[in-house]
C-alpha positions as CSV (number, residue, x, y, z in Angstrom):
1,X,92.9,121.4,116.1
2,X,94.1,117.7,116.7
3,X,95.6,116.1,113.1
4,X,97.4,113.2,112.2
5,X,101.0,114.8,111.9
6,X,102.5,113.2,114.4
7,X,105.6,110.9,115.3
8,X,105.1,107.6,115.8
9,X,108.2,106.0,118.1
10,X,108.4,102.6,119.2
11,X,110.1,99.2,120.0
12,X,108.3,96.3,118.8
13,X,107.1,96.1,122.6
14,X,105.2,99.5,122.7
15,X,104.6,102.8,120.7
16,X,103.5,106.2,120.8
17,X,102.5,108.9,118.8
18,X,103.8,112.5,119.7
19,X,102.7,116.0,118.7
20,X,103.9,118.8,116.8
21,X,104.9,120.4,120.5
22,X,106.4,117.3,122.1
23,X,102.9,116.0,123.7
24,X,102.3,112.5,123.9
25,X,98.9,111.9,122.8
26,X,98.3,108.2,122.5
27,X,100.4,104.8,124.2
28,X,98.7,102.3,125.0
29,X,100.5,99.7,128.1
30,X,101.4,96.8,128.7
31,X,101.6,96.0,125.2
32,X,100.2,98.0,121.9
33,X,96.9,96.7,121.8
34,X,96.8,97.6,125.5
35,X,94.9,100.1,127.6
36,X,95.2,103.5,126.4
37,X,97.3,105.4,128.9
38,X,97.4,108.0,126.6
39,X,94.4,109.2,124.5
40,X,94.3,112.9,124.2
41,X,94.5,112.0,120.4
42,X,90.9,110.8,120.7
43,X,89.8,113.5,123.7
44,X,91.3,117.0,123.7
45,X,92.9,118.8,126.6
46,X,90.8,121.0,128.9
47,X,87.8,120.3,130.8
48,X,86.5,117.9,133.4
49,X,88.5,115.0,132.1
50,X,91.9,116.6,131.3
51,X,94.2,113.7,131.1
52,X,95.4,110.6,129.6
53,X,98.2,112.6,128.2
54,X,102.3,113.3,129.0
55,X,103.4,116.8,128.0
56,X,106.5,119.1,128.5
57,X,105.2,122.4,128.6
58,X,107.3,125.3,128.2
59,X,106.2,128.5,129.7
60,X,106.0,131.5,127.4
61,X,105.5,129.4,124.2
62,X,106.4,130.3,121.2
63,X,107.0,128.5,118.8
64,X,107.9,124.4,117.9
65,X,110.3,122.8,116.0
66,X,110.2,118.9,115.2
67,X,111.4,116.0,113.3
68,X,113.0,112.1,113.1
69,X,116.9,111.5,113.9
70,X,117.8,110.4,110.8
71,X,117.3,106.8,109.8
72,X,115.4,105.9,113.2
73,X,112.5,106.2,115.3
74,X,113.8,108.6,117.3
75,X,111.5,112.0,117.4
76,X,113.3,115.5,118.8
77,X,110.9,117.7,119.6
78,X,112.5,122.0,119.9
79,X,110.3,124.4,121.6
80,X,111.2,128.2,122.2
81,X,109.6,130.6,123.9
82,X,109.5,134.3,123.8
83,X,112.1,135.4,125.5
84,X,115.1,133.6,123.5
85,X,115.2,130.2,125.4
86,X,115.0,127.1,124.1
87,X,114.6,123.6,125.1
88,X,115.2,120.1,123.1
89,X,113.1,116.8,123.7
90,X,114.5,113.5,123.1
91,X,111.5,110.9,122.5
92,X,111.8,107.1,122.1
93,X,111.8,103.6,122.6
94,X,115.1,101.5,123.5
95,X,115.6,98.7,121.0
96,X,118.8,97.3,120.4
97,X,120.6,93.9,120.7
98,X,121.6,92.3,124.0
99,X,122.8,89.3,125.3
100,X,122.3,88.0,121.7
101,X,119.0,89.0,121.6
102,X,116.7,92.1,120.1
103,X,116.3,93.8,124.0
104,X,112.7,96.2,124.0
105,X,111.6,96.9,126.7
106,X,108.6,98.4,127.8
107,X,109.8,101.3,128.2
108,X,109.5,104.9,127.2
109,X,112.1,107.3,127.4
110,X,111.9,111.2,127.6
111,X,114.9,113.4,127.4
112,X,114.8,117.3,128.0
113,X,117.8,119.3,127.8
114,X,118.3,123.0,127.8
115,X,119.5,124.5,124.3
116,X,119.6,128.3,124.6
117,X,118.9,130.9,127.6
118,X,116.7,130.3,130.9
119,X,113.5,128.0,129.8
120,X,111.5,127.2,132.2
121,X,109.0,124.2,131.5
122,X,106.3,122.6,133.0
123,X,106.2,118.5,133.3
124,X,102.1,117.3,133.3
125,X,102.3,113.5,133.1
126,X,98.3,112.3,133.5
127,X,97.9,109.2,132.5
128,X,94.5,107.3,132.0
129,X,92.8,104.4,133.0
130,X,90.3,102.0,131.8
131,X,90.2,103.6,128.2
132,X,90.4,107.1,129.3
133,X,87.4,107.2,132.0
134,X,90.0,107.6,134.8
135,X,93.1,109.4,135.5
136,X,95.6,107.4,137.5
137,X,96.4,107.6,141.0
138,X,99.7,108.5,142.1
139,X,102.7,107.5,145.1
140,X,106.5,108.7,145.2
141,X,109.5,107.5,146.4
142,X,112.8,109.0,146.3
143,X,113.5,109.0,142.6
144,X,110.9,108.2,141.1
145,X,106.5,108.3,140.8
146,X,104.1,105.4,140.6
147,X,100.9,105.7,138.4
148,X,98.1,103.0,140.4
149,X,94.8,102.8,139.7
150,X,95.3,100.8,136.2
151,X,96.8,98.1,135.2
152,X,99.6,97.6,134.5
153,X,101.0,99.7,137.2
154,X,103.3,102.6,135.9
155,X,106.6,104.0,136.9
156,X,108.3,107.0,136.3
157,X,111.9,107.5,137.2
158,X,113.4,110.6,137.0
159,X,116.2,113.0,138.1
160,X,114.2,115.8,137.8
161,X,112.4,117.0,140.7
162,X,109.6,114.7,142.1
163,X,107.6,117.3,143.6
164,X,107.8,119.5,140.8
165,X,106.3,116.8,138.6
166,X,103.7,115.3,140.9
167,X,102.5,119.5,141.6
168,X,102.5,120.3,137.8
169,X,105.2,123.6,138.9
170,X,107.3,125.0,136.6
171,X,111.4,124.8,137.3
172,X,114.3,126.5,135.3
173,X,115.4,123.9,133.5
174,X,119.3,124.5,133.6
175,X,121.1,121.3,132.0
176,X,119.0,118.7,131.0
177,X,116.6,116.0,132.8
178,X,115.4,112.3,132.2
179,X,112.1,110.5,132.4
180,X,112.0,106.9,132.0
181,X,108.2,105.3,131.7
182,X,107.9,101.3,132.2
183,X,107.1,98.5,134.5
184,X,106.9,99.4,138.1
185,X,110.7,97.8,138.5
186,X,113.6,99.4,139.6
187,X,116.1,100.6,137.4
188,X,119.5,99.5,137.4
189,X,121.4,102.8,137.5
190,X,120.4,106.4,137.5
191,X,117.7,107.9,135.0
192,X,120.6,110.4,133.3
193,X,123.1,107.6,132.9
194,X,120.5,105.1,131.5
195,X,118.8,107.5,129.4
196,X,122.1,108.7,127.6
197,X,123.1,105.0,127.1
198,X,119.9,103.7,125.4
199,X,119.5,106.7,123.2
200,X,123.3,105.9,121.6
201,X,122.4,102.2,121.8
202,X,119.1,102.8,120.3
203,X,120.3,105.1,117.5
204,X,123.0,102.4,116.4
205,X,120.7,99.4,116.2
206,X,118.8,101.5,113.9
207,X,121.9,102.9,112.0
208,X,122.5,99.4,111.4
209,X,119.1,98.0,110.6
210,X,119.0,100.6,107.9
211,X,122.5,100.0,106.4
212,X,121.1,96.1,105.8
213,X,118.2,97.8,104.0
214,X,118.6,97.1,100.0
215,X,116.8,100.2,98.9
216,X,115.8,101.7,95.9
217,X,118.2,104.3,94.3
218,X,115.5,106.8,94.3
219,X,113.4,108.2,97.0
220,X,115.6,106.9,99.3
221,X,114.6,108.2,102.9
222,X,110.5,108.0,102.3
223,X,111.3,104.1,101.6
224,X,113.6,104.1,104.9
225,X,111.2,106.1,106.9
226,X,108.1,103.6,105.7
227,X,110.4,100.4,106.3
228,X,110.9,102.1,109.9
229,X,107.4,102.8,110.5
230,X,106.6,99.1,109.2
231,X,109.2,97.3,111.7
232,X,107.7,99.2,114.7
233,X,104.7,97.2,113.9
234,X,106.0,93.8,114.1
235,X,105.5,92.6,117.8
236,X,108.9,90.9,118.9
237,X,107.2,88.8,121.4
238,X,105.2,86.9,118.8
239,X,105.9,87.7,115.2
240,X,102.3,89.3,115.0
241,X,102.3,92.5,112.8
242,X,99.7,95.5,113.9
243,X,97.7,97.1,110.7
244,X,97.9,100.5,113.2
245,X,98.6,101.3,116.4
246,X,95.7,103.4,116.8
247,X,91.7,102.8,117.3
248,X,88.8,104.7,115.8
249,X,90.6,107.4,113.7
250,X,87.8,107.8,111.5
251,X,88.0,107.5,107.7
252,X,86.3,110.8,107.1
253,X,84.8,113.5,108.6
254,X,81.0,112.0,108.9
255,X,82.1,109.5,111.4
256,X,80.8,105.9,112.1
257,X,83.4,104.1,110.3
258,X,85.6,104.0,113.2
259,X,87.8,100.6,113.8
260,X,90.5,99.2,116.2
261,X,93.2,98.2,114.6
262,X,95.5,97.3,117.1
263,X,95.4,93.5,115.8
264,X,97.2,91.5,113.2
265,X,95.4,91.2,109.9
266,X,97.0,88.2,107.9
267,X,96.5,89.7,104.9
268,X,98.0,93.2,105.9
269,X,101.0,90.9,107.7
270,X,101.4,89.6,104.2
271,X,102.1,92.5,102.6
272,X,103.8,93.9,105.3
273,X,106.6,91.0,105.1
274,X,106.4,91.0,101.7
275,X,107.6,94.8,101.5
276,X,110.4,94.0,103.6
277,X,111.9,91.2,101.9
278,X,111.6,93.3,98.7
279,X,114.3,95.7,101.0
280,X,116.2,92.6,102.5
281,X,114.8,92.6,106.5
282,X,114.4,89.1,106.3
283,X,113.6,88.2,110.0
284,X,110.2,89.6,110.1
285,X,109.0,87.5,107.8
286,X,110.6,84.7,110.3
287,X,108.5,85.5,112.8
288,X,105.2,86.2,111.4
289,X,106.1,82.6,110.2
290,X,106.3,81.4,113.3
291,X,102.4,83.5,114.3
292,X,101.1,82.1,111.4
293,X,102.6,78.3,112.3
294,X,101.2,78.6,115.9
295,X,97.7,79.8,114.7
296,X,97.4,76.8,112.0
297,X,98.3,74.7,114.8
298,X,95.7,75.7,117.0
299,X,92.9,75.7,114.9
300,X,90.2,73.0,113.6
301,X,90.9,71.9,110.4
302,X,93.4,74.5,109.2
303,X,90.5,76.9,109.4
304,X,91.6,80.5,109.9
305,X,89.9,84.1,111.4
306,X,91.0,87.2,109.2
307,X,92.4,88.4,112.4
308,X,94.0,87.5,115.8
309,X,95.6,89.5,118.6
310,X,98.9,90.2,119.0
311,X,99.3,87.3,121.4
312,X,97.4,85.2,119.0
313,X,94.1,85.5,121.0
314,X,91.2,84.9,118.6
315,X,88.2,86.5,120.6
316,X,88.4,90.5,119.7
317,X,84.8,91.0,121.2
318,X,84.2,94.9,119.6
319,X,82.6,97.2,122.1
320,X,81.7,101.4,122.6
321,X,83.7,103.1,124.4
322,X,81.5,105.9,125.8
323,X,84.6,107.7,127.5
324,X,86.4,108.9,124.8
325,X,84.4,111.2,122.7
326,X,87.0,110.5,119.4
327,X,89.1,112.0,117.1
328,X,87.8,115.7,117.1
329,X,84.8,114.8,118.7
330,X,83.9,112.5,115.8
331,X,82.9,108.7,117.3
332,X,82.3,106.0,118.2
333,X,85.4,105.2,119.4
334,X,85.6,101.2,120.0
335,X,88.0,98.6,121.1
336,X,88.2,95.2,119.7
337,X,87.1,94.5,116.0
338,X,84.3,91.6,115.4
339,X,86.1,90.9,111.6
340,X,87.4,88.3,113.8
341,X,83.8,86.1,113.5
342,X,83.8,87.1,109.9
343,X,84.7,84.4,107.4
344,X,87.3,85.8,105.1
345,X,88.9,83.2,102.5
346,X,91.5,85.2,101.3
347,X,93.8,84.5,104.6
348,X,94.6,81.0,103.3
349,X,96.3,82.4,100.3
350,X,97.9,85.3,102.3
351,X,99.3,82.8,105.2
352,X,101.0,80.3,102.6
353,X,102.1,83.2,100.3
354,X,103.6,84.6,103.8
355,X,105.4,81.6,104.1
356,X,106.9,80.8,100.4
357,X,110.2,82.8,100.5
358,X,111.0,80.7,103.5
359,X,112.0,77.7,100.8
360,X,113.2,79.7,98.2
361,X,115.2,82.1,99.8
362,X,119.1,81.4,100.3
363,X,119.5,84.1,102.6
364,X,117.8,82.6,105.4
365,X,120.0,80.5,107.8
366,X,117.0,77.9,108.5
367,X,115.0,77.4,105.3
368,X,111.8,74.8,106.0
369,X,111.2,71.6,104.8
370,X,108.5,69.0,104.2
371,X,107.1,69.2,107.7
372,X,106.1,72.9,107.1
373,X,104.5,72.3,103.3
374,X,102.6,69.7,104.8
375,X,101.1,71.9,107.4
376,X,100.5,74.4,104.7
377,X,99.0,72.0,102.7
378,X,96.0,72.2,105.1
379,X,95.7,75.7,104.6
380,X,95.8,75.5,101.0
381,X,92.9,72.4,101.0
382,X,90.7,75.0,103.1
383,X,91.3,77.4,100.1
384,X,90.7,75.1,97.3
385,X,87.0,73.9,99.2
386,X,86.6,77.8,100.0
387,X,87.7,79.6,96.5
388,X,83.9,79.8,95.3
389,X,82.2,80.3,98.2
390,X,80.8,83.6,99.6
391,X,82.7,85.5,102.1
392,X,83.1,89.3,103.8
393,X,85.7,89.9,101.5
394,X,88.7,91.4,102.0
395,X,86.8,94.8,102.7
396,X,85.2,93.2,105.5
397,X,81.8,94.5,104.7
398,X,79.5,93.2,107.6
399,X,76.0,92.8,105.9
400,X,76.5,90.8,103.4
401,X,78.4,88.6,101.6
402,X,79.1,87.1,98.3
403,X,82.1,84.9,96.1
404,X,84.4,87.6,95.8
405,X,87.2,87.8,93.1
406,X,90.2,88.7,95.1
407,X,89.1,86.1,98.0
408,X,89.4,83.7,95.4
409,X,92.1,84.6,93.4
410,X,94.3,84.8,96.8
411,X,93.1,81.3,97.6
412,X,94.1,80.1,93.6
413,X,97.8,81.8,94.7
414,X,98.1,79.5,97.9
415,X,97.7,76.4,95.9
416,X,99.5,77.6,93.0
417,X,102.8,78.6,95.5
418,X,102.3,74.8,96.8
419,X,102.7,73.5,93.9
420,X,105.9,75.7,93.2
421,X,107.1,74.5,96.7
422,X,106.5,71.3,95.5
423,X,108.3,71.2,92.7
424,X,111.2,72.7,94.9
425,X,111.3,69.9,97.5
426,X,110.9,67.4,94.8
427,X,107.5,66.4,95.7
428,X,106.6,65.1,92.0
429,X,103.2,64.0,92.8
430,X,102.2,66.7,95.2
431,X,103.2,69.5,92.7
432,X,100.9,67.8,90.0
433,X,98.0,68.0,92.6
434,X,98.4,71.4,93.7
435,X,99.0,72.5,89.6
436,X,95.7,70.3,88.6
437,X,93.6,72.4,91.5
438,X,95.5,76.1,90.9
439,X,94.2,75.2,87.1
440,X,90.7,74.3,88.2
441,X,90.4,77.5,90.2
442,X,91.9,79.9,87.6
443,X,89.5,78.4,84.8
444,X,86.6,79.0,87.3
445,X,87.7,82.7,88.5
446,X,88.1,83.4,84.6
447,X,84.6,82.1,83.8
448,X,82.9,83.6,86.7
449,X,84.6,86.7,87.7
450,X,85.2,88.2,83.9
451,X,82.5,89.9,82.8
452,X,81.9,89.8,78.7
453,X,79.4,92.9,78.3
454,X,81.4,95.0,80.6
455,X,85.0,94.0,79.7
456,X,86.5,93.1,82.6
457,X,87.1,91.1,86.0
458,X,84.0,92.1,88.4
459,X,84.6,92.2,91.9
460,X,82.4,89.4,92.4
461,X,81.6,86.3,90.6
462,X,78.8,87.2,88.2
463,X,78.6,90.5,89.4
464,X,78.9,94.2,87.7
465,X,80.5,96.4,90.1
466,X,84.7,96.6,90.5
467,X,86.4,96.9,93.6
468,X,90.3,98.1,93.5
469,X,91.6,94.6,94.7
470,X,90.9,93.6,90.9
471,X,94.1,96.0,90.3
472,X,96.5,93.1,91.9
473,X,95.7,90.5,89.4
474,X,99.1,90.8,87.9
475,X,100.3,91.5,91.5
476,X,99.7,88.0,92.5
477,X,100.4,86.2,89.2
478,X,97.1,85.4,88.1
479,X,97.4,87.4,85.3
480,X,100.4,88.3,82.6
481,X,101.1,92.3,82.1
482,X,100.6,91.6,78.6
483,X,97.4,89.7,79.0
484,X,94.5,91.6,77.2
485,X,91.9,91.4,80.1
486,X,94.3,92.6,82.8
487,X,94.7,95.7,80.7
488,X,90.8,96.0,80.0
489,X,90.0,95.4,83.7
490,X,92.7,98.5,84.8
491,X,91.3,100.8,82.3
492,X,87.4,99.8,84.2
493,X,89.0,100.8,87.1
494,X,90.2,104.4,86.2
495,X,86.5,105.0,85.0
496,X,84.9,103.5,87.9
497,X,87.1,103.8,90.8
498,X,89.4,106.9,90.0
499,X,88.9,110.3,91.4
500,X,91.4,113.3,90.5
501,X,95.0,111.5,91.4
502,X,93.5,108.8,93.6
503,X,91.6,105.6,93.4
504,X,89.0,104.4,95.7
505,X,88.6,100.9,97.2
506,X,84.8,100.7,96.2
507,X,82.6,103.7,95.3
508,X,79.1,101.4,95.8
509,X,77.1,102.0,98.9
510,X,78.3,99.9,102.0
511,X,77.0,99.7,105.4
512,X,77.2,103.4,106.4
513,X,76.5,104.9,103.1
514,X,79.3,105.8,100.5
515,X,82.7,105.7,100.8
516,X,83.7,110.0,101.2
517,X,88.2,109.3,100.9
518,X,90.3,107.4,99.4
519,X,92.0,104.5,100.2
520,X,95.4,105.2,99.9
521,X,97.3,102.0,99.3
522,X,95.0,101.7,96.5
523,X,96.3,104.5,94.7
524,X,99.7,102.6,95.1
525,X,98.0,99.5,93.5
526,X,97.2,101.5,90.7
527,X,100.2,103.4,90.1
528,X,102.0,99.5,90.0
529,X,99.6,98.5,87.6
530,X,100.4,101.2,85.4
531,X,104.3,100.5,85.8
532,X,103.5,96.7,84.7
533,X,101.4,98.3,81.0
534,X,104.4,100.4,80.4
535,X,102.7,103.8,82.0
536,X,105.7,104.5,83.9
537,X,105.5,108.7,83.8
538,X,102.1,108.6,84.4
539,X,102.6,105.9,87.5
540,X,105.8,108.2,88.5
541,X,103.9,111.2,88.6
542,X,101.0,110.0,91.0
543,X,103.7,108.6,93.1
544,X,105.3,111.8,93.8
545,X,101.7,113.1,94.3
546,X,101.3,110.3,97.0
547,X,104.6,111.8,98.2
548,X,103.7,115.0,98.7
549,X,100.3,113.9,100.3
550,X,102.4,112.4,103.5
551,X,102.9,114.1,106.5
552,X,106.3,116.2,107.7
553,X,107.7,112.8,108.9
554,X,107.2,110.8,106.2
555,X,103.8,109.2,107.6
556,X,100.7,108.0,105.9
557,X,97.0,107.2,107.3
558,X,94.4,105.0,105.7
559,X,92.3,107.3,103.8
560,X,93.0,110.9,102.1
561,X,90.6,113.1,101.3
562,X,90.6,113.4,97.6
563,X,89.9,117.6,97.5
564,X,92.1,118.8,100.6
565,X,94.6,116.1,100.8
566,X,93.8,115.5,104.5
567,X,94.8,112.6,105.8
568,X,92.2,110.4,107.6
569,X,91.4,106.8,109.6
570,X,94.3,105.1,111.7
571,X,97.7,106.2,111.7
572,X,100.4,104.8,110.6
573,X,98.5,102.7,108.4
574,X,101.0,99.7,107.7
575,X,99.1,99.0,104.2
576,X,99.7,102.8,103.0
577,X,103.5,102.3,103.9
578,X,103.9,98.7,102.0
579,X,102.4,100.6,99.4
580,X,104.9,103.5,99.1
581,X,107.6,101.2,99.5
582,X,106.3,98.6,96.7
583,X,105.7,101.2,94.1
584,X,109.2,103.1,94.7
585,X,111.2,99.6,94.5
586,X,109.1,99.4,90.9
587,X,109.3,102.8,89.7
588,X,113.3,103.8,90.8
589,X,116.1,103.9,88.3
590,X,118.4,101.0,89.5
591,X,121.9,102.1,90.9
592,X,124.0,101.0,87.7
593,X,122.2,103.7,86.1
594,X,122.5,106.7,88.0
595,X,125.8,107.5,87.5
């Protein structure tokens, strides 16, 4: 049965997600948010549409063997079969610096080499078209094969045997062969050559991206496996940051709440650099900047969607996809996400937060100056008109709307950063402005969002019911630890929103019903609420249970299901990841006292 424990590789140009058994099951081309080439995650193989997938099948199988190069996004895949042989794939992505600059191609790279006695395997490479209702076309040339039929047009070079390939024949595989999937270009040099190259090129940039990593002391290789995952999200073109690379993994098992997520979320890019900087990968954050910048610039009046594509596009028209039938048959599956038209206020708060290390932090070898606050000043005079005004809500619920308390408390943390960045360029009068409005907005939030009879913040303004947002009132600084109705409004929480070891986003009736799983990262908001009261066994131990709820590499999805621990909706889910870093940075001894 298809699951979620899979390895994602990747580049910041393009990723994939590989099987237990060294399949590729989803890829989209030219760029992330692309065409699915490969979408046997969301069809199975067999039947009348066998394809959109790339597999190396080894005849007689037995058994399979996989797991991460340590420190990098590299997955090797070892298959055996029943006769003693043995075979190793290589899977990945080349990244690495050249010419000065971060070179990722896009560019998958396949590596299958012969371990012990006379494998013999089987290379099936179908790839799809038009979101899985095709298969691709195919021509050959001396070295290589071209997938038509789709765009962008495919190439595969190899130094394996063309014929073999294109026939779907078995060979003894007797040393080792490369397949190199990009651009229909040329490549400069053979497949072998190039292959072994970017793999040791590849695994040192990541060796080295690592070693800059100021981790925790404990639980050291789940934070560097989630800071991994994370940086495979960031899009080097343009600083955008996916929330998944994956579409219409469903959240449970009843289906309908199925989304595309290949887009950039400014609040999930916000927490996403923020969980980075915490570990010292400071140029993400740089170029998110930059996104962010180039959206404010090209919008009317500061006013921002909750969501752009990766290029910055703003129109993510959501549509059915009626040839893939889903993630074990459970659907819709759709492309493109209509949050995009929703009005969302939280984003003004998330966009300048996003952008507030860039004057404080000395680390940076270009910190920003008054040009920049002024532009963010825009943003934060759209939050202070927007703060008490209904919205979607950062769960983006499509029905209705209303003042929510996180969507104004975010916008209440743009204007107060402003007025710290203020006060840090000097900009006497402007910091009293923006410390006169954050003061405004908090007395409002407190007056409107705290509910007497029940004892703590609502998730609305004048509203009962709690949502697990209300958990990151201390988070943000809207609220001390010691404050008496941040402690109230956590204890509300475990009654209303926690089930077993996991806390639930909302448990109120939405669009489609009930909410069935958990949401994970909100779990990890919980467990860092704890650490702020003092709870810090009680936060440690549903940590570890989070641990142990991940996947054999290290991988989280959106939801969990709170009985069986199955993981559930898109994968990798960049909010679960920021979440298992930001609670292990909280909850670690530090490093002067381990030893």
């Amino acid at each position: 049965m298809t699951s979620l424990e899979l390895g994602l590789i990747g580049n910041g140009a393009v990723a994939a997600l590989v099987n237990p058994v060294g399949e590729i099951v989803w890829g989209c081309f030219p760029g992330m948010d692309g065409d699915p080439v490969f979408c046997s995650l969301l069809r199975d193989r067999g039947g009348a549409s066998d394809f959109g997938y790339f597999a190396i099948d080894l005849v007689d199988f037995e058994r399979a063997e996989q797991s991460y190069v340590e420190n990098t996004p590299i997955v090797r895949t070892t298959l055996h079969d029943r006769h003693g042989g043995s075979v190793e794939i290589t899977d990945f992505a080349p990244r690495f610096i050249h010419f000065e600059r971060v070179f990722c191609p896009m560019m998958l790279v396949r590596q299958v080499r012969r371990v012990t006695g006379v494998p013999r395997v089987r290379v099936v490479m179908r790839p799809a078209a038009g979101a899985g209702a095709a298969r691709r076309g195919v021509t050959t040339g001396s070295h290589h094969i071209r997938y038509i039929d789709g765009d962008p047009v495919l190439r595969m070079t190899t130094d394996a045997s063309i014929a073999a390939i294109v026939e779907e024949r078995a060979f003894v595989l007797e040393d080792s062969v490369t397949l190199v999937l990009g651009p229909d270009e040329s490549l400069q040099g053979s497949a072998g050559d190039m292959g072994e190259r970017f793999a040791r090129e590849t695994t040192n940039h990541w060796h080295e991206w690592v070693r800059s990593l100021a981790i925790p002391f404990e639980w050291q290789a789940a934070v560097i496996r989630a800071a991994i995952t994370l940086q495979l999200n960031a899009v080097e073109d343009t600083g955008a940051i996916l929330a998944a690379v994956t579409t219409s993994i469903p959240e449970s098992a009843e289906g309908g709440r199925t989304w595309d997520y290949r887009f950039c979320w400014l609040r999930d890019g916000f927490m996403v650099v923020n969980a980075l900087n915490r570990l010292g990968a400071t140029r993400t954050m740089e170029r998110f900047l930059g996104y962010i910048v180039n959206l404010a610039a090209g919008s009317r009046d500061g006013a921002l969607q909750p969501v752009y594509g990766i290029t910055g596009r703003e129109r993510l028209e959501e549509r059915m996809i009626d040839s893939l039938p889903g993630y074990r048959g459970i659907g819709p599956v759709r492309t493109g996400n209509q949050a995009f038209e929703q009005v969302q206020h939280d984003v003004y708060g998330a966009a300048i937060l996003a952008a507030t290390h860039v004057f404080f932090d000395r680390r940076l070898v270009r910190r920003h100056d008054a040009s920049l606050f002024e532009r963010l000043e825009v943003l934060g005079q759209r939050a202070a008109q927007a703060f008490d005004q209904p919205d979607a809500g950062l769960w983006e619920l499509r029905n209705r709307s209303a003042v929510h308390t996180y969507s104004a408390v975010m916008c209440w943390a743009g204007c107060d950063r402003l007025a710290r960045i203020a006060a840090q360029l000097k900009l006497t009068e402007r910091e009293a402005h923006w410390r006169a409005t954050a003061a405004r907005m908090h007395e409002v939030i407190c007056t409107r969002a705290w509910s007497l009879p029940l004892n703590t913040f609502t998730g609305t303004f004048d509203g009962q019911a709690l949502d697990a947002s209300l958990l990151l009132l201390h988070e943000v600084g809207f609220l001390t630890a010691d404050d008496p109705r941040f402690s109230a409004t956590v204890a509300a929480v475990e009654r209303e929103l926690r089930r077993g070891d996991f806390v639930f986003r909302y448990t109120a009736e939405d669009d489609f019903g009930a909410p069935r799983n958990a949401f994970v990262v909100c779990t990890f908001w919980y467990v860092n609420a704890l650490v702020a009261l003092g709870r810090r066994d009680e936060a440690r131990r549903l940590f570890e249970n989070l641990l142990s709820c991940r996947t054999p590499h290290g991988l989280l999805a959106e939801h969990i299901d709170v009985n069986s621990c199955e993981q559930w909706g898109n994968f990798v889910q960049t909010y679960s990841m920021v979440g298992l870093i930001s609670s292990a940075v909280r909850l670690s001894i530090r490093w002067d006292e381990a030893f």
